[in-house]
Every structure is written in C-alpha cells, then in structure tokens.
BADOLO-941630 format. One line per field, with one value per residue (C-alpha): residue number from 1; residue in three letters; x negated, y, z. Coordinates in steps of 0.2 Angstrom, whole numbers, m for minus. Each point is the difference from the previous one (the first is absolute). Last residue first. Example, Ala and Ser with C-alpha at 12.3 -4.5 7.8 and 13.67 -1.06 7.14 Angstrom:
2
nr	c(2, 1);
rest	c(Ser, Ala);
c1	c(m68, 6);
c2	c(m5, m17);
c3	c(36, 3);
This chain:
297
nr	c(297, 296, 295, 294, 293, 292, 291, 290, 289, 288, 287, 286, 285, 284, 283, 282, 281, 280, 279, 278, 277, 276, 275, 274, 273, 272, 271, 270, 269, 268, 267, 266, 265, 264, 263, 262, 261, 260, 259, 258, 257, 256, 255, 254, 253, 252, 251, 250, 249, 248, 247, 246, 245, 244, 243, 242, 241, 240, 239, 238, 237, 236, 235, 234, 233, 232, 231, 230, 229, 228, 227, 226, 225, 224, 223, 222, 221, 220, 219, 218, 217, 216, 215, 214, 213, 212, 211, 210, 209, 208, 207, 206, 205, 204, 203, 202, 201, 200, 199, 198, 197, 196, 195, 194, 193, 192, 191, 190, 189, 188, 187, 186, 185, 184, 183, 182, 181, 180, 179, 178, 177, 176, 175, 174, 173, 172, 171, 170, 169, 168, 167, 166, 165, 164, 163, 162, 161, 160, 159, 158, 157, 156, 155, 154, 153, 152, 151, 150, 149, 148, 147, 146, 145, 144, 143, 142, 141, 140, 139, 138, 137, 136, 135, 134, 133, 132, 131, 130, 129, 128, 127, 126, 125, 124, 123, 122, 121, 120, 119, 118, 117, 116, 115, 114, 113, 112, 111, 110, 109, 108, 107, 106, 105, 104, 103, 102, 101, 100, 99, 98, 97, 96, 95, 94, 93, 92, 91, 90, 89, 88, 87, 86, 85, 84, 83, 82, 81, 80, 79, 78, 77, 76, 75, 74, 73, 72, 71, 70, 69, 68, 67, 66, 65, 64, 63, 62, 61, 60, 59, 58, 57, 56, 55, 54, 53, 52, 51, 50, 49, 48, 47, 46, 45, 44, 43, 42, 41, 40, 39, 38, 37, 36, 35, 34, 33, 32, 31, 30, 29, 28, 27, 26, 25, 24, 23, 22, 21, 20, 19, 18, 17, 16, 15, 14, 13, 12, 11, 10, 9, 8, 7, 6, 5, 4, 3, 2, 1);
rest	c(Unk, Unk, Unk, Unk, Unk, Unk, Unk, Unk, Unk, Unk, Unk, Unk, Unk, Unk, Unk, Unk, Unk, Unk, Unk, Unk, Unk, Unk, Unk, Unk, Unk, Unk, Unk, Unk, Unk, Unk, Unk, Unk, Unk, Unk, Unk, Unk, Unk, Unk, Unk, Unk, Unk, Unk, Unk, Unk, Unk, Unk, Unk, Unk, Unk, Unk, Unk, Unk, Unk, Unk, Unk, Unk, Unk, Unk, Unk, Unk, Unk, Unk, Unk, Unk, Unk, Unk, Unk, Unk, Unk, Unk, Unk, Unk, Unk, Unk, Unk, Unk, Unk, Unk, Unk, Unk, Unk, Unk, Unk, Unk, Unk, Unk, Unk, Unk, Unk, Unk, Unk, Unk, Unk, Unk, Unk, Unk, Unk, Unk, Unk, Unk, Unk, Unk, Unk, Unk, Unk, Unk, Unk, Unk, Unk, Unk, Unk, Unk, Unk, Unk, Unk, Unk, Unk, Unk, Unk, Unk, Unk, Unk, Unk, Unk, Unk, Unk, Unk, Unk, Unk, Unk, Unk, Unk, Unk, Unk, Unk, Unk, Unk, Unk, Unk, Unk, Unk, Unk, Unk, Unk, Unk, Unk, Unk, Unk, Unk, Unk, Unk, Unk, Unk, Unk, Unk, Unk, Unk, Unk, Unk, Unk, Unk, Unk, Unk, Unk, Unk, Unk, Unk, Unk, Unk, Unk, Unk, Unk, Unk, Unk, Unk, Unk, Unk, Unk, Unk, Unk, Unk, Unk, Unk, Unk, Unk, Unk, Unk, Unk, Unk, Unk, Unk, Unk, Unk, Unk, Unk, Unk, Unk, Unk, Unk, Unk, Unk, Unk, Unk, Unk, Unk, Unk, Unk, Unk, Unk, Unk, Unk, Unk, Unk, Unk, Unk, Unk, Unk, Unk, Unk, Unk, Unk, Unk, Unk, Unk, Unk, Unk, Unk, Unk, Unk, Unk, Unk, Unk, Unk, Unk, Unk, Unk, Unk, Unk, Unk, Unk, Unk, Unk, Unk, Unk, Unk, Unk, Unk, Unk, Unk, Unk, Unk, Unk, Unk, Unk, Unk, Unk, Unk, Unk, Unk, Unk, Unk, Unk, Unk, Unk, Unk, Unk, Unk, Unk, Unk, Unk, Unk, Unk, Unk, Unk, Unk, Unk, Unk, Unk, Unk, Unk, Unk, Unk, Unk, Unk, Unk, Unk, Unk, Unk, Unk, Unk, Unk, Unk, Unk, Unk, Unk, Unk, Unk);
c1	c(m265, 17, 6, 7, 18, 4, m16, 1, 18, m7, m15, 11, 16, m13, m5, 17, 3, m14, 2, 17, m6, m15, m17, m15, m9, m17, m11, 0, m6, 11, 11, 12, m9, m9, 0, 19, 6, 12, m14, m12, 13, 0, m17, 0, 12, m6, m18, 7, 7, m8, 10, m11, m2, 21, m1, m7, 15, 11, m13, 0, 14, m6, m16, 5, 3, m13, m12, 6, 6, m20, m8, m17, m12, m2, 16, 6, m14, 4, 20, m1, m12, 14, 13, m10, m4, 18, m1, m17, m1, 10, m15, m13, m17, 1, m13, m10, 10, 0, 15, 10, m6, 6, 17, 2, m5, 10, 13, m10, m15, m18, m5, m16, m14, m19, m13, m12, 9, 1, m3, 8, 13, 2, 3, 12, 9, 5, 3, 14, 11, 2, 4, m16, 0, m14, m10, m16, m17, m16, m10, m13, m13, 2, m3, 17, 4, m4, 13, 12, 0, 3, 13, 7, 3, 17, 1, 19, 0, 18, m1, m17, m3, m18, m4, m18, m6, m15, m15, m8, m18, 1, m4, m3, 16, 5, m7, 2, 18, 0, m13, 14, 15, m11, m6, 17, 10, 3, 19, m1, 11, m8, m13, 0, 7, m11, 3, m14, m8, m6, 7, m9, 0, m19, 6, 16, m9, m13, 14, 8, m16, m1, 17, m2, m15, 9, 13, 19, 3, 10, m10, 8, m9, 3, m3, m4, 8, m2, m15, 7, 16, 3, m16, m1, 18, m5, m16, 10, 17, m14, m7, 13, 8, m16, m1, 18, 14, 12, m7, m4, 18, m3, 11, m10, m15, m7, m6, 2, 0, m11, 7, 17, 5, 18, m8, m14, 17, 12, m17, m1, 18, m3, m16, 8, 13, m11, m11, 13, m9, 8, 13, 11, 11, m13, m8, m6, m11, 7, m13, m5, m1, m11, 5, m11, m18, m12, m12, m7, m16);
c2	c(m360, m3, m13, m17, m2, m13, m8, m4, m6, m12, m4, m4, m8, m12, m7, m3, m9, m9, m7, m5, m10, m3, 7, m7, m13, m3, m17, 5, 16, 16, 7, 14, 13, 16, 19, 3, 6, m15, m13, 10, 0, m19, m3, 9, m12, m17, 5, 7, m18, m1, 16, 16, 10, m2, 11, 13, 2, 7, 10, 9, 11, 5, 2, 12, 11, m2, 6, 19, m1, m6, 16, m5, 0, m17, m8, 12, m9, m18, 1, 8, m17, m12, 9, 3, m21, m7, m15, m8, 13, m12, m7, 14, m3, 18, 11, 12, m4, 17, m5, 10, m14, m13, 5, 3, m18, m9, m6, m5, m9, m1, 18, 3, 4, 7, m6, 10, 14, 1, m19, m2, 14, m1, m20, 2, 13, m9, m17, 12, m4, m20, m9, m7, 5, 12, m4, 8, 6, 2, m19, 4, 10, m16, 6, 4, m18, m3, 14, m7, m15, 10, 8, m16, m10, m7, m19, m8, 4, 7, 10, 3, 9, 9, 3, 5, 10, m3, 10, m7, m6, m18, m13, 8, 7, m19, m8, 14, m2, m20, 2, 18, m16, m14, 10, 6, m17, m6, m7, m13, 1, 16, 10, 17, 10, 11, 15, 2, 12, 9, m15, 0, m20, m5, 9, m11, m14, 2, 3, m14, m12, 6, m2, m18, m1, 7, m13, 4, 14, 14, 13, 14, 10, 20, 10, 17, 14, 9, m12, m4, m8, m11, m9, m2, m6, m14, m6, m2, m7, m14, m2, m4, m11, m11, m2, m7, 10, m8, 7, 16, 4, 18, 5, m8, 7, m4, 15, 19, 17, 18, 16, 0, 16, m3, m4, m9, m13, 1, m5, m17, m3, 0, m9, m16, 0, m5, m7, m14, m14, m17, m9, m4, 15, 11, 6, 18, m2, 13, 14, 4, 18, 12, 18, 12, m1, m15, 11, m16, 5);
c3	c(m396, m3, 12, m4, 3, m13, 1, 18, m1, m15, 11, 15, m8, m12, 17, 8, m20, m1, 18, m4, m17, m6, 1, m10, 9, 10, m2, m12, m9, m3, m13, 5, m15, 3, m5, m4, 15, 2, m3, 13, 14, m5, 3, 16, 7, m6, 6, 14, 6, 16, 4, 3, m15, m1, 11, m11, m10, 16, 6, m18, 3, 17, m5, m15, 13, 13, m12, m4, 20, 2, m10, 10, m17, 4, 1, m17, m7, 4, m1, m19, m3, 7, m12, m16, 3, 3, m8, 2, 14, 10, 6, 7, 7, 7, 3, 12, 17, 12, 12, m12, m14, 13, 2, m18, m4, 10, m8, m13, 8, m7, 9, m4, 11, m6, 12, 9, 1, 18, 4, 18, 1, m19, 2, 17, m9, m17, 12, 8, m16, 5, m12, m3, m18, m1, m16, 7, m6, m5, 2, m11, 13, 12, 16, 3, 0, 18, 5, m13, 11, 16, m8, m3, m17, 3, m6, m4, m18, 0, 16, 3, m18, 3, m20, 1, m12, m7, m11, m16, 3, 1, 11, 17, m1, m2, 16, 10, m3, 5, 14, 9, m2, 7, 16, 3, m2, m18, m2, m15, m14, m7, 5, 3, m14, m9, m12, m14, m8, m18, m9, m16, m6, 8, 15, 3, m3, 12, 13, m5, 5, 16, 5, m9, 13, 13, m1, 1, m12, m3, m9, m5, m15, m2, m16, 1, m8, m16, m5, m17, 11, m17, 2, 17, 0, m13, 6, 19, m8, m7, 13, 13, m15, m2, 21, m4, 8, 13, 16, m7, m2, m5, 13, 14, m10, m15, m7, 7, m8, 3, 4, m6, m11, m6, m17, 5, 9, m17, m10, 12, m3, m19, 2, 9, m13, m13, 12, 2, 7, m6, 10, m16, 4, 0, 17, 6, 17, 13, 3, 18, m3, 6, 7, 5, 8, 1, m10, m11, m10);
C-alpha cells in the first residue's frame, strides 16, 4: 500500500571508484533517510541517473532496497522510457522484484501530444497492478501532462498521484479544484516545496534529502501541522541548498552535499563528471555555509 503522503526521496545512485554500484554506501544513506522518518523512497530518478544505469543495475538496487527496507516504507520505481512496450515491460519487472509502485515519466525522446501521452499511461497501469504517479516535469522533459490529460487518467484506479514539478505552484489548486482528492500531489521541486504543501500538497519528492534528510522531514510535519514560522525557519537556511535541486547539474550538486555530510561519495557516471575547480569551490561555499549554521531541530 503506497499512501502518496510525506516525504520520498529520489535516491542518488552510490558509485565506486571503478564505476561499480556501491550498495555499501547506498544503504548507509538509505538508513539515514528511515531514520529521519521518510515515507517511502524513490529509484532511478533524474537523480538516480536512470539514463545511464543498465536495466540489470535498475533491478538490482530494486531487489536490494526492498530487501533492506523490510517493508518499513515503500519502494518506488521511475520508469523513463521511450517505447511503451519497454515501458511496459519495466513495469513487469519492477513488480516481479518488490516495488510496491512506480513513478512515470512521459515518453522520452519523442514529444507525445495529448492523445498519445493519456495511450502511453493507460497502457502500463493497465499492465500491472502497482499504483503510478505521474511525474509532470514540463520543463526539463519538454511534455506537460495537462489537467485535462489527468482528467482522462482519473479513471484509471492505479494511477494515484502527482509529482508536481511544473513550476507553477497554482497547478496544486487547479488539480484539488478539478479532482478533489482524487489524486495525491507532491511537490518535486525544492524550492518550492513549502509553498506548495500550504497550498494543501500531500508529499514531497525530495532531492536534497540525500543529505539533509532530518531537516527536509522536520519541514514536512511542521508544514502540516500549520506551525509555518517553526517551518519557515529552517527554509530560509535550507533555500540556499535546495537550489542546487534545480541546476542541470544536481546530480553533481547534491552528490557532493552528501560527500561532505558523510552519507555519499562525488562519483558519478559518464557522460557526467566530477566537480572541479571554481564551480567546486562556489558549491563547496553553499553546503559548507549551510552546514556550518545548520539549525537545531
């Protein structure tokens, strides 16, 4: 059972110097977030580097999360693809290894227009029984799934809910206006998510979590049990850290705020690269500046 409420982070993918998953250090960071009280966790995502993991890789950090998660939370797929038949064929996957849902990308490459993007989800909830959440990501992955899309979707009892990351806070209105509570939201934006859980979001697909996870949970509950001067306060500290959730390098970023708080390390896939130089430095100045004042919670 996947509530769709609380906080869910998109894991980064641990890697060894030799390019090798690290699950070593991949369930140390995963221990940090059930300790902090996440609701559920996320593979393969934009910060997972989905696009350069093997299928093989994808299911193996899936077997292995499921099994270390010992049902404490659930465990949440991403499925990136550009064919609905490979679509198809990762949800299967996914299900046969003990995800207990997926989140969904449109498809990639090509840019579907309405009729093709509402075929390509009905195609997969059809598929499998886990429930979906739909990650509606305009701005990097170049298709908005409408409200009017999501009104076709709603009669797809799987299809559940949200990753809000339009941009665009008001969308958190126009869904509860249109759908009541037909479909959970979650913010997947950092710097936005306290707006949009006052706007009455149930979540939040969370990226610097991975190394600030007591902090981004602290956030959620005060949010939602209206103490928003306790919340606003260690959002103002955080702001600066969670801008780097919205470079086209927050892999980069975010790993390296995990590296200097002791649950990650820098090293990610090619085609990206490690850091170097001046931007290391100005980035190193934010999350050393952010750990250096961090607030007591």
């Amino acid at each position: 059972m996947v509530s769709w409420i609380g906080v869910y982070p998109a894991l980064t993918t641990k890697f060894t110097v030799d390019d090798k998953l690290d699950f070593t250090l991949f369930e140390k960071n995963l221990n940090a977030q059930l300790a902090a009280g996440v609701e559920g966790v996320i593979l393969g995502g934009t910060l997972g580097e989905a696009s350069v993991l093997s299928d093989e890789e994808k299911f193996e950090l899936v077997k292995f999360t499921v099994e270390k998660v010992a049902g404490k939370v659930p465990v949440i797929m991403n499925i990136a693809e550009g064919s609905t038949r490979e679509a198809v064929k990762q949800a299967a996957e996914a299900e046969r290894n003990g995800a207990n849902g997926l989140m969904m990308l449109p498809p990639m490459r090509y840019k579907s227009d309405h009729r093709e993007t509402v075929a390509f989800f009905k195609a997969v909830a059809d598929s499998t029984s886990l429930p979906i959440m739909v990650y509606n990501n305009p701005v990097d992955y170049k298709v908005e799934v409408t409200i009017d899309m999501f009104a076709e979707l709603a009669a797809i009892k799987n299809i559940q809910a949200v990753k809000e990351s339009t941009r665009d806070v008001s969308n958190v209105t126009r869904m509860i206006n249109r759908f009541g509570d037909r479909f959970k939201i979650l913010c997947g934006v950092d710097t936005l998510a306290l707006e949009e859980l006052v706007l009455g979001a149930h979540g939040w697909v969370a990226g610097l979590v991975c190394a600030f996870p007591n902090e981004t949970v602290a956030i959620y509950k005060l949010a939602k049990a209206a103490k928003i001067d306790e919340a606003l306060k260690i959002y103002r500290w955080f702001l600066p850290l969670l801008e780097l959730d919205i470079h086209p390098k927050l892999v980069q970023y975010i790993k390296l705020a995990e590296q200097e708080v002791g649950l990650g390390s820098e090293h990610v896939r090619a085609p990206r690269l490690p850091l170097v130089g001046e931007e290391r430095d100005q980035v190193l100045k934010i999350i050393r500046a952010g750990i250096n004042s961090r607030p007591k919670l």
